[in-house]
N, C-alpha and C positions, 0 to 999 in steps of 0.2 A: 750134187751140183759141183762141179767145178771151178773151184778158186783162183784160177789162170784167168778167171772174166769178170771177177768179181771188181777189179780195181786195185787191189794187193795184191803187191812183191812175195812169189814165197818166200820160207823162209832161207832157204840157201840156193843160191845157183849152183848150174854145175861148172862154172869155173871156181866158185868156191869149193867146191866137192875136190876139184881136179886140184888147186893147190894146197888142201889139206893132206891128201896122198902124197904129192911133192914134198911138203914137211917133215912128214913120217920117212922118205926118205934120208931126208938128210939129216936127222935129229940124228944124237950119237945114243939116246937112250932107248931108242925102236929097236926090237929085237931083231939078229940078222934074219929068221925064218920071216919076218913078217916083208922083210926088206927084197930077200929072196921072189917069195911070191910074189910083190907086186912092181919088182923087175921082168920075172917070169910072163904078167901079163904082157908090160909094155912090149915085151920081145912078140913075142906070140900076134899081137896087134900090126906091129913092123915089119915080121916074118913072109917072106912069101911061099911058105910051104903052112900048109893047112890039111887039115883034118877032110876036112872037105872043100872041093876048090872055088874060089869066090867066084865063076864065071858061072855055075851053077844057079841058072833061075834064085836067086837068093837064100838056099839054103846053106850058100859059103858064107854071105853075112852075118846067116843066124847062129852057123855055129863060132864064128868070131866072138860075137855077141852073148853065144852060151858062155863059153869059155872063160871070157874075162872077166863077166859078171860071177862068175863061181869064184876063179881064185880072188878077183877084190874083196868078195864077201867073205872068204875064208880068212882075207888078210884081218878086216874088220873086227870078223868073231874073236881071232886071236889077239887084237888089241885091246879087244872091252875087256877081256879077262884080266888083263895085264890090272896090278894095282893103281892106285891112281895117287900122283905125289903132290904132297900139300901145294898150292899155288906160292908163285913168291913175292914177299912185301918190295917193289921197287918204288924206292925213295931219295 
């Protein structure tokens, strides 16, 4: 069953989604590979040269949609490795 009908909020949007990646940008402690990649997508998104061309019956969208779905999730993978630093007491 589907929980989009159930009456409950999931648990994150994707403009949450979307400003959490905007963080990882601009944090000074995100490593530049991870910062690389997911400038990498935004370009690629922006870009008007493609892999294959968007006027294509929508196999230009899909592969948009391959694409940046790969390097975000690569950026992802290489962040969860990353350790993780004690939270801070703000007082």
């Amino acid at each position: 069953m589907n929980d989009s009908f159930s009456g409950q909020q999931p648990n994150t949007s994707l403009w949450t989604t979307v400003a959490s990646y905007a963080r990882l940008l601009t944090r000074a402690d995100t490593p530049w590979t991870v910062k690389g990649i997911l400038l990498l997508a935004i370009l690629y998104l922006l870009s008007p040269f493609d892999f294959v061309p968007d006027w294509i019956l929508g196999l230009g969208l899909l592969d948009d949609l391959a694409i940046v779905s790969l390097l975000v999730g690569l950026a992802i993978r290489l962040v969860s490795r990353l350790p993780q630093a004690p939270p801070e007491n703000k007082k």
